[in-house]
C-alpha positions, -999 to +999 in steps of 0.1 A: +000+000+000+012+035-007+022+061+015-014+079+007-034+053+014-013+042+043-024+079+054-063+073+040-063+041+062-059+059+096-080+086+084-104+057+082-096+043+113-128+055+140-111+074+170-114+056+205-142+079+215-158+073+188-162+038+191-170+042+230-202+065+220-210+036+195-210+012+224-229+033+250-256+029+213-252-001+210-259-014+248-292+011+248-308-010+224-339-023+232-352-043+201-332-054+176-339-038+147-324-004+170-294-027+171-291-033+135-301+003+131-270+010+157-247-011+133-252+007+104-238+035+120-205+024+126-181+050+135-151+063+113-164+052+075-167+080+042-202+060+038-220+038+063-206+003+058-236-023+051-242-050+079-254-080+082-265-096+118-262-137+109-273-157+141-274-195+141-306-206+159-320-242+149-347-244+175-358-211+161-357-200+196-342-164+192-359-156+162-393-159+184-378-141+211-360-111+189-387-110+167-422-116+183-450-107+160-433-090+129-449-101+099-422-094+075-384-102+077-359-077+097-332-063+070-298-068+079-309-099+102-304-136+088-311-167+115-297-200+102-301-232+110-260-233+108-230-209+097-218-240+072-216-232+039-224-193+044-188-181+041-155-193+044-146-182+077-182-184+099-184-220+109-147-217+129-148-177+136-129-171+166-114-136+160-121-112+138-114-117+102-110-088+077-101-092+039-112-080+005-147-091-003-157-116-025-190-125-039-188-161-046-174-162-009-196-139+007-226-126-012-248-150+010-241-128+034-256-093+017-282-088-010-263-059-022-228-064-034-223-046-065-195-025-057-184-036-019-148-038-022-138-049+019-153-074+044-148-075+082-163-108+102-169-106+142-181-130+161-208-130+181-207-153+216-231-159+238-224-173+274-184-185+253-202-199+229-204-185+187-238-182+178-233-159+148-216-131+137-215-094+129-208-086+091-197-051+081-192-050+043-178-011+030-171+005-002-137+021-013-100+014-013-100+025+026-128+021+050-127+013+087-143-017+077-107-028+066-081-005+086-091-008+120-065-022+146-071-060+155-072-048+192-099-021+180-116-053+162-119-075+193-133-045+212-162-045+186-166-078+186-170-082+221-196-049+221-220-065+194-218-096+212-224-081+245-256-057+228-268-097+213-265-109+245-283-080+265-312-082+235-317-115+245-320-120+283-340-096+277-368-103+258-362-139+279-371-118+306-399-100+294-412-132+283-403-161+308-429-153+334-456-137+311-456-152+280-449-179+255-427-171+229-440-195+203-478-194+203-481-158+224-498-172+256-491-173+289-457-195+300-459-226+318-446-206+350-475-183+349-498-216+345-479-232+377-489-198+397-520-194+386-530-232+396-519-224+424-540-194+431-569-208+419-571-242+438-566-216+471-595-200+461-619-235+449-607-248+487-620-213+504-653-208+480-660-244+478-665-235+440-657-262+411-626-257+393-622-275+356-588-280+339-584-287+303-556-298+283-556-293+248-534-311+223-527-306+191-529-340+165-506-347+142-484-311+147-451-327+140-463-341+105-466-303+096-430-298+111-417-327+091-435-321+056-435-282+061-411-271+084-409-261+115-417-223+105-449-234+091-457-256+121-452-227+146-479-204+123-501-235+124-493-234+166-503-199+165-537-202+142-546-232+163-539-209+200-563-177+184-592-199+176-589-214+213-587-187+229-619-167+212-638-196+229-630-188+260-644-164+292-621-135+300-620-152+335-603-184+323-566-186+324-543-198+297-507-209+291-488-233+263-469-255+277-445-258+250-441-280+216-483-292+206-496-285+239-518-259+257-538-261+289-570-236+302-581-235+339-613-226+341-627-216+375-664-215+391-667-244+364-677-280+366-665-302+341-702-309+323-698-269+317-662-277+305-679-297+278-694-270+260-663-257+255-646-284+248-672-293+221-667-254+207-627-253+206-634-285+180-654-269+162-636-240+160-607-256+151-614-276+125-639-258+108-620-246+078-577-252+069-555-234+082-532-216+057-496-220+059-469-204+042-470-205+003-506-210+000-508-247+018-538-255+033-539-281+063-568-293+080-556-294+114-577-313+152-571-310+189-578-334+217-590-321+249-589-340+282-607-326+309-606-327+350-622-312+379-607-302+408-614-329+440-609-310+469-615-310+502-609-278+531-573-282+541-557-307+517-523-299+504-526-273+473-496-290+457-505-320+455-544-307+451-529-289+419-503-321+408-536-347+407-560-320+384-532-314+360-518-349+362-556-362+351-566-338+325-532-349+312-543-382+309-572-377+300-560-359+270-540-391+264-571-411+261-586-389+240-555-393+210-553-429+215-591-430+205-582-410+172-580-381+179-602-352+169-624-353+204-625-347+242-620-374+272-629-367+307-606-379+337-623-408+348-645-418+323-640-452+321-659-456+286-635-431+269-608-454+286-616-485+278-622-474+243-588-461+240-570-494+255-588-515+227-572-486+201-541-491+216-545-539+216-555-530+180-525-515+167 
């Protein structure tokens, strides 16, 4: 390089308190699309470099939790099932790598690359582990992008890690003791508390107390033919037509992967029929439509349980026994076909299932 653009390079090159406003950006983030928005304006470049957030997430985990409810992809975010094959460096990025860019090499990595002449790679760690990395593409013969000091390159790598990171417990946060991150209900914590409170009050009142469990049939065919995108929209679809059948009083949760549950209090569980009888209907009473058009006519099972209480019992295991036989209740009801509700107890719906189960 020439003596010029030896000089252009540390031109280029942001100044310390530059970077250190950047960070104090960076770590106010709340959402991410302010962090992307945050990246873009990286510090010390003639024209904002173009980034790319990649993050590896094959549960689809943090894509639920960064992205809740947005109907249209974030730009500058791209969540992978792996960094293989994405560029050269990802799968094995332990520092930061910076060289000239290369579109067979890294146009996965931005949907514009006409003219992007330098590439700079961070990676991203969460808890010592890579889970992605930060990808900051510029234009020119001498960007910071490309001229920055490798200790000045470890510093933002460890700040875009550490804004991920805070992004993330986070919105785990907002979400563990509230909310579901999948299907929008309340979390399986919530469910626990609320049982709780609600077998207090059956055991002061004296008043019924109805649990249902409601599975969803056949939800990992849909993963398996469709993907597991598609089979989360179907989760979702399935969770709004539930919960329009239900009173503002009863409590909900998902309980993870095909499963939801509703308590519904002041209820015995021949009132618990009805609405057993109208989340069927409502649920498969037209196909739900999945990504790309597909259509999928989609059931639950229900199994259902009152509350058997008595003044003074333990609560736990008052709340362990309701939840334990609406569970297998709801286990009865699949092993029949499918498609209906069982009652704990019911020792037709039982037996019927166990002659399912002999004939199979």
């Amino acid at each position: 390089m020439s003596d010029n653009s030896d000089t252009a390079a540390r031109a280029a090159t942001p100044a310390w308190h530059d970077v250190l406003d950047w960070e104090r950006t960076l770590l106010s983030c709340r959402t991410l699309e302010q962090l992307i928005g945050a990246l873009d304006c990286y510090p010390g470049a003639d024209a904002a470099p173009v980034a790319t957030l990649v993050i590896a997430d094959p549960t689809h985990e943090l894509r639920h939790l960064l992205l809740g409810s947005l109907a249209q992809p974030l730009r500058g975010v791209a969540f992978v099932d792996s960094l293989v094959g994405l560029a050269p460096p990802l799968p094995a990025l332990l520092e930061p790598w910076v060289g000239r860019y290369s579109a067979s090499d890294h146009g996965l990595l931005f949907a514009m690359n006409g003219d992007l002449t330098h590439i700079a790679l961070y990676p991203l760690l969460l808890r010592g582990s890579l889970i992605g990395a930060l990808a900051l593409a510029g234009r020119g013969a001498a960007t910071a992008v490309a001229s920055e000091e490798p200790v000045l390159r470890r510093h933002v790598a460890a700040i875009a890690g550490a804004a991920l990171e805070r992004l993330i417990d986070r919105a785990r946060l907002l979400r563990a003791g509230i909310s579901d991150s999948v299907a929008g209900w309340h979390s399986r914590y919530y469910f626990q508390a609320r049982l709780r409170e609600e077998i207090a009050r059956s055991q002061r009142s004296g008043t019924a107390l109805t649990c249902a469990v409601v599975d969803v049939d056949r939800l990992g065919v849909v993963n398996d033919t469709y993907g597991q995108i598609a089979g989360d929209a179907a989760l979702r679809e399935i969770g709004e037509r539930v919960q329009i059948q239900l009173r503002v009083s009863d409590a909900t949760a998902h309980l993870g992967s095909d499963k939801f549950v509703v308590l519904m209090p002041d209820t015995a569980v021949g009132k618990g029929i009805l609405l057993a009888e109208r989340v069927l209907g409502a649920v498969n009473c037209e196909p739900i439509v999945l990504s790309g058009g597909v259509s999928c006519l989609m059931t639950v099972s229900l199994g259902l349980a009152e509350v058997q209480t008595a003044h003074g019992m333990d609560r736990k295991a008052v709340a362990d026994n309701l939840f334990s036989s609406a569970n297998a209740a709801v286990h009865d009801a699949k092993l029949a076909g499918g498609n209906r509700y069982a009652i704990a107890g019911d020792e037709t719906v039982s037996a019927r299932a166990a002659r399912h189960q002999q004939q199979k």
